[in-house]
N, C-alpha and C positions, 0 to 999 in steps of 0.2 A: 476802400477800407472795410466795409462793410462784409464785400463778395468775399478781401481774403480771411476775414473773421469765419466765415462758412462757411471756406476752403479746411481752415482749420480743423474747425468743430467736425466736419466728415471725415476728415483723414483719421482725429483721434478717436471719433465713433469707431470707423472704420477698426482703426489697431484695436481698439475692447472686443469687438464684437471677432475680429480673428483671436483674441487673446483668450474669449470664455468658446471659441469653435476649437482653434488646439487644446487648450485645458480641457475644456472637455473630451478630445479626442484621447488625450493622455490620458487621462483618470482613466477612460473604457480600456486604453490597451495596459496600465496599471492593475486594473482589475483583473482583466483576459489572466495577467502573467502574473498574478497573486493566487488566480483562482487554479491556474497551473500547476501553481508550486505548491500548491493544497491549502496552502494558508487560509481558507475558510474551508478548513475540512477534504479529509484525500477524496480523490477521483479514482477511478475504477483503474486498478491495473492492467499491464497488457495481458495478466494470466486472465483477470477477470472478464478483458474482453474477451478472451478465446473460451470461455468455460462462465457465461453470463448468467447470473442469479436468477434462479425464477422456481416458484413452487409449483414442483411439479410431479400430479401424482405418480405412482407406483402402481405399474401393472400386472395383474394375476393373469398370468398364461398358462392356456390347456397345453395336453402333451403333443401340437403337432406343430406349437411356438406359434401357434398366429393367431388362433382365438381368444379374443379378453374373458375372462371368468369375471373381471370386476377389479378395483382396482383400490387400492390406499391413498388417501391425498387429506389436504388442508384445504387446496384450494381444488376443485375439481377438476384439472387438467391433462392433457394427455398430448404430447408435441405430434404434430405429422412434419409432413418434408413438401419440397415446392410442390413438387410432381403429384400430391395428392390435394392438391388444391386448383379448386375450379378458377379458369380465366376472368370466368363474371366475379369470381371477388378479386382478386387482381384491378381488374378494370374499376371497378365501384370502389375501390378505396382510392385510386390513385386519383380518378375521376374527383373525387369528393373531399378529398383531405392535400393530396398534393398531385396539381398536375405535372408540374416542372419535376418531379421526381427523380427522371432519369438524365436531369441534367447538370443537376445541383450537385454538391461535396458532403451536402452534410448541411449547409445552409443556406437557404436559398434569398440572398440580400435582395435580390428581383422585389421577391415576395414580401419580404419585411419591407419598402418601401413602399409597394405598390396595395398593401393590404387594406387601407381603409379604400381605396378608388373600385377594390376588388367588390368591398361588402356595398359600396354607392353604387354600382349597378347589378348589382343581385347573385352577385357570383360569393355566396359566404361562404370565407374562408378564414380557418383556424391561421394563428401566426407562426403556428409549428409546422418544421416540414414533418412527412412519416420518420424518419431518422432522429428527432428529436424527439415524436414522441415516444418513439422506441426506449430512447434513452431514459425518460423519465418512467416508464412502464418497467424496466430492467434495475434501476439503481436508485428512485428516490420517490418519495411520497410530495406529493403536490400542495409546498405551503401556502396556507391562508396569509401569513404577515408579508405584506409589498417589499419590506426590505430584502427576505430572506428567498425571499421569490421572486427576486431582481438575481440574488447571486443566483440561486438555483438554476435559473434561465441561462447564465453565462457557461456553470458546470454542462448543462444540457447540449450548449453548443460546443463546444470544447469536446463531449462524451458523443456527439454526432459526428464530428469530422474525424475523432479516432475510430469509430465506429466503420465508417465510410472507406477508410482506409484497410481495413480487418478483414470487409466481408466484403460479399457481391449486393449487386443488388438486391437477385433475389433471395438472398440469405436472410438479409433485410427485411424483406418482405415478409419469409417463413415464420422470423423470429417476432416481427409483432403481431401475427394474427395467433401467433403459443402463446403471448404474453398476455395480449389484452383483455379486460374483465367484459362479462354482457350479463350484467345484473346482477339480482339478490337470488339468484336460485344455486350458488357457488360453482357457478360457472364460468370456467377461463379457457381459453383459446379458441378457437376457432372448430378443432374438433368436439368436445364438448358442448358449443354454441348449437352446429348444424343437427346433432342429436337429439337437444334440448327443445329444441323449437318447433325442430321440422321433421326428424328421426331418422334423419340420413345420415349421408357421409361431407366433407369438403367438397369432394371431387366431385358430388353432383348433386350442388347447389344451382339452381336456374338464376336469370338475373333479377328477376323478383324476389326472390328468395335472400340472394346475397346483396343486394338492397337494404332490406329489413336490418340483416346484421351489420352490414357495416355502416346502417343509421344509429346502430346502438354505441358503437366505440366509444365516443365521447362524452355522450349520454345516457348510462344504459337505463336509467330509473326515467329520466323525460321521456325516451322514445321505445319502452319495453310495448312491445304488440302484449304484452300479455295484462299490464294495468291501463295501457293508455292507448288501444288500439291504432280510432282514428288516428292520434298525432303520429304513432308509426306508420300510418298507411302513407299520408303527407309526406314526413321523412323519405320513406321507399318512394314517393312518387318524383321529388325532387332531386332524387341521387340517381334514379333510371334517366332524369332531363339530363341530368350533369353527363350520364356516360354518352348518350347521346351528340352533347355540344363537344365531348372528346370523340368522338367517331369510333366510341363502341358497339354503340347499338344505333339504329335506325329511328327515322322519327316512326314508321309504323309501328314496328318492336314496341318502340317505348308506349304507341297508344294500346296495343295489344294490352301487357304489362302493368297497365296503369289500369285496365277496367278488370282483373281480376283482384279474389279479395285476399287477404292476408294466406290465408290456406296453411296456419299453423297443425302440428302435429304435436302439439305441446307433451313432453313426458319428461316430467321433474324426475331427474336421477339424483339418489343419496346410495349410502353404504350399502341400504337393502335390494338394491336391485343387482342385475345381473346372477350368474347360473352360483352355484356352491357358496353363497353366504356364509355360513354355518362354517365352512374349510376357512374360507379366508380370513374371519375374524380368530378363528382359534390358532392357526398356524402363524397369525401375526406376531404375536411376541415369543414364538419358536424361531422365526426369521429372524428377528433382533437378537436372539441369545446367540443364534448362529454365528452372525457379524460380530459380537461382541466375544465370544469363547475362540474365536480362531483370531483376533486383530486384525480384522478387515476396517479400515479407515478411509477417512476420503483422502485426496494429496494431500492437504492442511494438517492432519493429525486428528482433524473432530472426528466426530461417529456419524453416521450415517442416518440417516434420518426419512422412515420409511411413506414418510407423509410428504415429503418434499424432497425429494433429490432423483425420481424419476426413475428406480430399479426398474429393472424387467425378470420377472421369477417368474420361470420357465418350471411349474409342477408337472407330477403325472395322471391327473384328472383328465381323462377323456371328455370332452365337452358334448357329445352326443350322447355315450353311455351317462353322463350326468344329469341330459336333461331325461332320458329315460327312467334314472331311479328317480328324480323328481315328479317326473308323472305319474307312476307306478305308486308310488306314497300318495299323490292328491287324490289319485283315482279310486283305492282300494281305502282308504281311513276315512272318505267320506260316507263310504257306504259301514265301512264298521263303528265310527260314531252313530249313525243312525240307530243299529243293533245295543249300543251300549247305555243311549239314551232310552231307546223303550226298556230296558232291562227296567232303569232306575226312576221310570216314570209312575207317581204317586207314590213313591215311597218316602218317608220324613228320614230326612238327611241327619239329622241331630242323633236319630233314634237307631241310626241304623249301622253307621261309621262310627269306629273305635276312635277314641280321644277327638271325636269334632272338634269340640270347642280350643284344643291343642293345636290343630292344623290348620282352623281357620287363622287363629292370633298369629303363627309361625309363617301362614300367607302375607295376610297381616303387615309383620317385620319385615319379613324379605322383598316388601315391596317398592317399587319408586316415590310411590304416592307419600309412605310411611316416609323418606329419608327426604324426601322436599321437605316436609313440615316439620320434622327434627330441626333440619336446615335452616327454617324460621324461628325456631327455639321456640315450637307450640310445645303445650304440656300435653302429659297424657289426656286426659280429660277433654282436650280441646281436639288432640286426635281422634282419640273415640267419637267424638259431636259430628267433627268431619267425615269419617267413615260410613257415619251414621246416618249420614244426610243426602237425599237424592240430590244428582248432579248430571251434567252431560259429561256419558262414555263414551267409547269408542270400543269393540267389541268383535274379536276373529271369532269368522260361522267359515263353517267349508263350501258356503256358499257368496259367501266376499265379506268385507266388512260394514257393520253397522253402526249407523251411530243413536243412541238411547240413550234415557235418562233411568238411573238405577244409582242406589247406595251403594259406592264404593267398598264395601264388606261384601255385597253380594255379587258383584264382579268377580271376586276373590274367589265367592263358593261354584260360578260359574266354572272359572280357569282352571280349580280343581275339579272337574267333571273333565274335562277334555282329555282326551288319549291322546300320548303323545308317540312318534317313534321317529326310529334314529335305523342308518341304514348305511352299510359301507360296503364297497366291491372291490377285489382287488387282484391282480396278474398273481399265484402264488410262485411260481418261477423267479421272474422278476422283482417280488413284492410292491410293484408300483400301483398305487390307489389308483383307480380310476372313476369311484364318484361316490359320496360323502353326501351323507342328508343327515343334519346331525340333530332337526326338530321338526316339528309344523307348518311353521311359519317366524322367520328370521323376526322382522320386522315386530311381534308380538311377544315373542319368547327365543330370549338371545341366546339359553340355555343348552352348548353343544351335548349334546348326550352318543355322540360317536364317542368321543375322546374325555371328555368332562366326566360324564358320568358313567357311573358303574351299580349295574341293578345284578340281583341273585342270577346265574347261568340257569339255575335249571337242569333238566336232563338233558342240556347241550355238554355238557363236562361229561355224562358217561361214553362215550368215546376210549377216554383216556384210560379209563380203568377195564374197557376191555382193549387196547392197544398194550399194557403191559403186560395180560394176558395171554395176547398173541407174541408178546416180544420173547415171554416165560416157556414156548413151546405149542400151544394151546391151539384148539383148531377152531373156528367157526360151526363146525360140524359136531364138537360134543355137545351132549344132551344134558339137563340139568331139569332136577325136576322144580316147579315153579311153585313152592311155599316159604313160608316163611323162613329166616337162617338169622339168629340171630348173633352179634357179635360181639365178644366179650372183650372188653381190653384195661388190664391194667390202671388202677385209678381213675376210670371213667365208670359212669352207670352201662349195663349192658344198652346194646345200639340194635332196634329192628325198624324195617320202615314200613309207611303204611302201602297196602295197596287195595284198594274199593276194587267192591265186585266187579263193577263197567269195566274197571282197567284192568282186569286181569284175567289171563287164559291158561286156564288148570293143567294141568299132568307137566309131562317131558318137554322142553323145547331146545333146539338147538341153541348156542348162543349168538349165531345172526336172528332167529327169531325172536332170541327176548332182546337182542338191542332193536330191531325192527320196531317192535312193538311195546319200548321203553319200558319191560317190564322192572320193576323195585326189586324183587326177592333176588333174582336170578343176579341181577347186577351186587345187591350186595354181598351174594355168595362168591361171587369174585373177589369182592375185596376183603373175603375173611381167608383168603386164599392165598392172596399175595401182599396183604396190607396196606397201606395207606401212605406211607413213605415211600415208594417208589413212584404212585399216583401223583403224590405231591409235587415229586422230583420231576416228572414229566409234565408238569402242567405250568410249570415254574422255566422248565427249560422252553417250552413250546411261549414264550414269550410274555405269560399272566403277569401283571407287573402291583396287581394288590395283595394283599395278604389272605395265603391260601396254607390253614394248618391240618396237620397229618391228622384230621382226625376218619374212622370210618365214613361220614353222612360227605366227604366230596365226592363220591361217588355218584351221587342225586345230584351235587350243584350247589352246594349250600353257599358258597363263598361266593362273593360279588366281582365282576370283572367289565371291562369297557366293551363296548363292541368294536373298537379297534381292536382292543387286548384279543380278543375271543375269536375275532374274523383271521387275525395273524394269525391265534394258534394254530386254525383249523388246513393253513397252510402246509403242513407236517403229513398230512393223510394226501392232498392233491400235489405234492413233489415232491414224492419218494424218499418222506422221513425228512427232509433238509426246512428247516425252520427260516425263513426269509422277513427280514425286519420290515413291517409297510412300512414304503417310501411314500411322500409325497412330493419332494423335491427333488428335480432335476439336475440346475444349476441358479446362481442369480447374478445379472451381468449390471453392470452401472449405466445412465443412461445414454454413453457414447459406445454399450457394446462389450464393453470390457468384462471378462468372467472374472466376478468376483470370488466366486463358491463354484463348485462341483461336487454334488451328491455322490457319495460312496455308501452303495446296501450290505450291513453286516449279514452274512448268513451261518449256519452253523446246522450239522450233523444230529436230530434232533432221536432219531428212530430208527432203525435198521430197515430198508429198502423195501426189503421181502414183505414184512410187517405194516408199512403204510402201504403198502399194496394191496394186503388184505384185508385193511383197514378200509380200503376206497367199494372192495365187493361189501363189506360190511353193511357201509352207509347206505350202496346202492338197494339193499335192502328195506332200507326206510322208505325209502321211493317203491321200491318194487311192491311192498305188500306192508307194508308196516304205515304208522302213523304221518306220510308222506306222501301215502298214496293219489292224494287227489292231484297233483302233479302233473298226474295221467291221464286220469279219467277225467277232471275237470279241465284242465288246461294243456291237452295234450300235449307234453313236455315228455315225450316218450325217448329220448338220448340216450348215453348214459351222464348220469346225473345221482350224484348221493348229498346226504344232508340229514341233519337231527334235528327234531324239533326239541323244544323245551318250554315248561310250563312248571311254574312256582306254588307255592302256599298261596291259597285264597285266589287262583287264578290271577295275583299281581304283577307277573309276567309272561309273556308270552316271544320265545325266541325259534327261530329258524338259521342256523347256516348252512345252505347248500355248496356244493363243489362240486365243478366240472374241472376237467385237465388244464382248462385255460382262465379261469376264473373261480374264486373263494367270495362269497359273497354272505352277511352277517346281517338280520335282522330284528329289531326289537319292541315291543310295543307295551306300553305299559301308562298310567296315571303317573301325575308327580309324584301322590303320593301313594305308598303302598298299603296302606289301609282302604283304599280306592281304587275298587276293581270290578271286573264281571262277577255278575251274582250267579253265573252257570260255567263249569268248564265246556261244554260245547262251543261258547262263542270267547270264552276266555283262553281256551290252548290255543300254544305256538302254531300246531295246523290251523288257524282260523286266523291268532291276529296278526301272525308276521308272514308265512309261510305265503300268502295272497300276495303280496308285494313283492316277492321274489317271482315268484312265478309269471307278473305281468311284466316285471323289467327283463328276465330273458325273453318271454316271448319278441319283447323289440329288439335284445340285443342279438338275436339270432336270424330277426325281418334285417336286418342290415349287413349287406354281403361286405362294406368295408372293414367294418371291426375286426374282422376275420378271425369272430369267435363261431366255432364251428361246432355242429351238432354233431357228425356223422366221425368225430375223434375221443378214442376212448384214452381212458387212463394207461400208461406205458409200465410196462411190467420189468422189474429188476434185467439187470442183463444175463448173472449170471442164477435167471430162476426163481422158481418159487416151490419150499421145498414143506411150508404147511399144508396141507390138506383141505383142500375147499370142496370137495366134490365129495358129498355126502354119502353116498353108494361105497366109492372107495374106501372112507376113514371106518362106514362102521365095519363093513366084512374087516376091516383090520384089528378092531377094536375087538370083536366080538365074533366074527366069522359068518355073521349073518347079515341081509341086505338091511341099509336101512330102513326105519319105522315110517310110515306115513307122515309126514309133514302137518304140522298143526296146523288148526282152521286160521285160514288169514278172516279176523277181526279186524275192519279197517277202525279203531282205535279213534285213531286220531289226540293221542295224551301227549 
């Protein structure tokens, strides 16, 4: 009686215990086919699996498509492919995260049974295969609540087996080392990683190396080599045992490997690094207006989003001519900061600059420090206290940055001493930029001054007023004598300009010598000649895009313009009158390839052939004997080669653009503000502060036979002739019937 009461009792244990093993089996495949049907929320669709979310930055490319200039992002990423990925991370993930990998679907039951037996003899392993954690890396943030991250888990397996079924393995593979995070330095994928850490590439990571990283995946804040060494060195040394016990590596390898030391190469990338900062930040929201004015969208109908969807914008920034005008600027502004500092060394700043007190408060406002503490709703007073009060700075020298303690008002008065310039070069044919300095230094002052900003031209604008000159009939070869002329017009006060005795050479000159030698008088008597609405008209068409009124004084420069504005115009004289809009866009493709855009360059007819023809012997003049001389003599730049200099009121700027046949290049140098300048035009004109940094960046661009910017290639002459008169001999027996005069003293100027 007893045995069949027992008999009982087990058989009904028995049915419970199969009634809560099916029940519970149901509820999981209930679950499975709830979590299916989205009912806790949709799953990733099939587009989604083919076209899988991830933020990914946007790459700046030079013009030969393969060089990164730098790149847009939220999260710092930049996808590669299997093939540029080393075998040792390959090995070291599979090794360490899953070894059954290539035998699983997407979930490995193996492993989910066998995982605590795995962690009881030292083989610790995650409960996720790679494929799962892919999924969660690709479509979901990792809940803290047990319940939600019970379903989460079942979506993961679910989003693993479609997964599995999508791709290959190594697709797989590619697509979680693009995805995964390795730390707070915002740095995602794998390329980004080996950059960051070590300053290479994927492809030639060692297995120490890719150790380190793929101990980070899961933990990138426990095992970062950069807060917590040892425990990374541990991690690395336990993931080189793991490839080993898979028969990746050898036990010697692994002892080799394990006795060297970390061997970081740490170099934190943000916005500021990489070549043309300055471009990339200003051409960013010209990219988005781009996308946005022609209806370029993603397949969904959203807009496209330059921080996260992986463009590839193919510019025309030469990456080598860019790092050239970038050295050219470091090299030549540190030594003219030097110059510009003893100028103003012991002198009382208060005493000596117009409205101080106006430019410092104007620093003041415009600055970050001023909108944080607005930001906190300080009062003024409380502002003032703060400014007022020493603090730790941080502080750009051309000799690297420093850090010191000073009151933030006099950081202010600092930043306004520093010279700043801005520098563009560009194919005139073509019109494609090929390298953009639009400040000092990115990182300190964000302030593009290629395209942003616009300071007075200077005597870089007479060009134009002796180009309609020559357009009017006019030769290079008549003589004008060189005093004052002054010019009357119509509801204006009469108009004469000045010219100091240094800057001026008495009697007759031809008119390539007074543009040579930037003379004032000789120039304005042109423009009393043919007036100022045609000058305007030409300086408007040649591309000026500020406000430029007919008055006589633009002849001198008065009017303000960009040095993109300025460097395009100058396009007009180096390609035979035809005015070519700088491009700096080529095309921009989405990140499976697809051309979104293709840049098309407006050009347009700007000057009669003949005319910028004689326009180009003109400039060559400036170089040959005029205020450009030193070209020559100092930097033997003996080509041919023309160019104006230009120099403002008070020496508050200083410009140069040179042109050769194959390059327009435009340079600028000036204080933020212009009350803040050289206290001598010797070291304040364009021969001194811009003209230097042209001269160093062709010297490199001419050491480099592939640019195939060539010295020994002059300016091309109309086809059908040139029918002004350049040859001084001839014009005057025409003129007068007698040889011409003696050629005036070349004065190398330098105005």
């Amino acid at each position: 009686m007893i045995v069949k009461l027992a008999q009982q009792d087990i058989r009904r244990y028995n049915r419970f215990i199969w009634k809560i093993v099916i029940g519970g089996f149901a509820i999981v495949v209930l679950l499975f086919v709830a979590v299916g049907l989205g009912l806790f929320g949709p799953l990733p669709s099939f587009r989604d699996l083919e076209n899988p979310k991830s933020n990914q930055a946007s790459e700046v490319l030079s013009d030969d498509g393969t060089r990164p200039l730098g790149s847009y992002y939220w999260e710092n990423r930049s996808p590669v492919t299997y093939k540029e990925l080393s075998p040792n991370l390959v090995h070291a993930l599979v090794a360490t995260e899953d070894t059954r990998f290539y035998k699983h679907s997407g979930i490995d039951f193996n492993r989910v049974f066998t995982i605590v037996l795995y962690n009881m003899i030292g083989k610790k392993q995650g409960g996720s295969t790679i494929t799962q954690q892919l999924a969660l890396n690709l479509y979901s943030e990792r809940s803290h609540n047990k319940a939600k991250r019970f379903i989460q888990k079942l979506k993961e397996w679910i989003t693993a087996v479609r997964l599995e079924r999508h791709y290959t393995k190594e697709e797989i593979i590619t697509m979680y080392f693009n995805t995964v995070s390795f730390g707070d330095y915002n740095t995602f994928g794998i390329k980004m990683a080996a950059q960051t850490y070590f300053s290479t590439t994927p492809d030639k990571l060692t297995p120490d190396q890719a150790a380190v990283l793929v101990g980070m995946v899961n933990a990138p804040a426990l095992f970062s080599p950069i807060r917590h060494p040892k425990r990374s060195q541990d991690r690395r040394d336990f993931i080189l045992g793991r490839m080993a016990d898979e028969g990746f590596l050898s036990d010697g390898q692994v002892t080799e490997y394990r006795a060297k030391p970390l061997g970081l190469k740490f170099h934190r990338i943000d916005h500021n690094e990489g070549l043309a900062p300055y471009f990339r930040q200003t051409v960013k929201d010209e990219i988005r207006k781009i996308l946005k004015d022609n209806g370029i969208v993603k397949p969904d109908g959203t807009q496209y989003d330059l921080d996260r969807d992986g463009l590839r914008i193919y510019t025309t920034i030469n990456a080598d001519m860019q790092k050239y005008a970038e050295e050219a600027q470091a090299t030549y502004m540190r030594n003219l900061q030097a110059q510009f500092n003893e100028q103003w060394r012991g002198v009382k700043l208060s005493k000596s600059i117009h409205n101080y007190d106006l430019l410092i408060r104007q620093g003041m406002l415009r600055s970050d420090r001023y909108a944080f503490l607005k930001d906190q709703d300080k009062t003024d007073e409380d502002i003032r206290e703060d400014f007022n009060t020493p603090t730790s700075l941080q502080l750009f020298t051309w000799h690297g940055k420093i850090d010191t303690v000073m009151k933030p008002i006099d950081s202010i008065v600092y930043n306004k001493l520093l010279l700043r310039n801005a520098m563009m070069s560009m194919d005139p044919v073509t019109g494609h930029i090929k390298a953009w300095v639009g400040g000092i230094n990115f990182e300190h002052f964000k302030y593009d001054q290629v395209k942003q900003g616009a300071r007075q031209v200077g005597s870089t604008a007479k060009p134009f007023t002796y180009s309609v000159a020559m357009e009017n009939g006019d030769s290079p070869c008549r003589q004008v004598n060189n005093v004052p002329d002054t010019i009357y017009t119509p509801g204006s006060a009469p108009w004469c300009p000045r010219s100091g005795p240094k800057e001026t050479i008495p009697g007759m000159l031809t008119l390539r010598q007074a543009l040579a030698h930037s003379q004032n008088w000789i120039t304005a008597h042109l423009m009393k000649e043919i007036g100022p609405v045609p000058v305007m008209e030409l300086i408007k068409k040649a591309g000026i895009t500020t406000q430029v009124q007919p008055y006589p004084s633009i002849c001198l420069g008065v009017f303000d313009a960009s040095v993109f504005d300025m460097t395009g115009a100058y396009t007009i004289f180096a390609n035979q009158g035809i005015w070519t809009q700088p491009t700096w866009l080529l095309r921009i493709e989405d990140k499976n390839g697809n051309v979104l855009y293709t840049q098309h360059t407006p050009v347009k007819q700007v000057l009669n052939p003949q005319t910028a023809y004689v326009m180009t012997y003109m400039l060559k003049g400036v170089i040959e004997e005029g205020t450009g001389v030193r070209l020559r003599y100092k930097y033997n730049l003996n080509n041919p080669i023309g160019g104006k200099t230009g120099t403002t009121n008070d020496n508050s700027d200083g410009w140069f653009i040179g042109i050769t046949p194959q390059l327009v290049t435009g340079v600028w140098t000036g204080c933020e503000d212009r009350d803040i300048h050289f206290r001598s035009t010797s070291q304040g004109e364009g021969a001194n502060s811009a003209l230097p940094i042209f001269a160093l960046y062709m010297q490199k661009v001419y050491a480099n036979p592939a640019l195939g910017i060539k010295k020994n290639v002059d300016f091309v002459k109309p086809q059908n002739g040139v029918e002004i008169v350049t040859d001084c001999s001839v014009y005057n027996q025409a003129q007068t019937g007698q040889p011409a005069s003696p050629a005036a003293p070349d004065k190398k100027l330098g105005f």
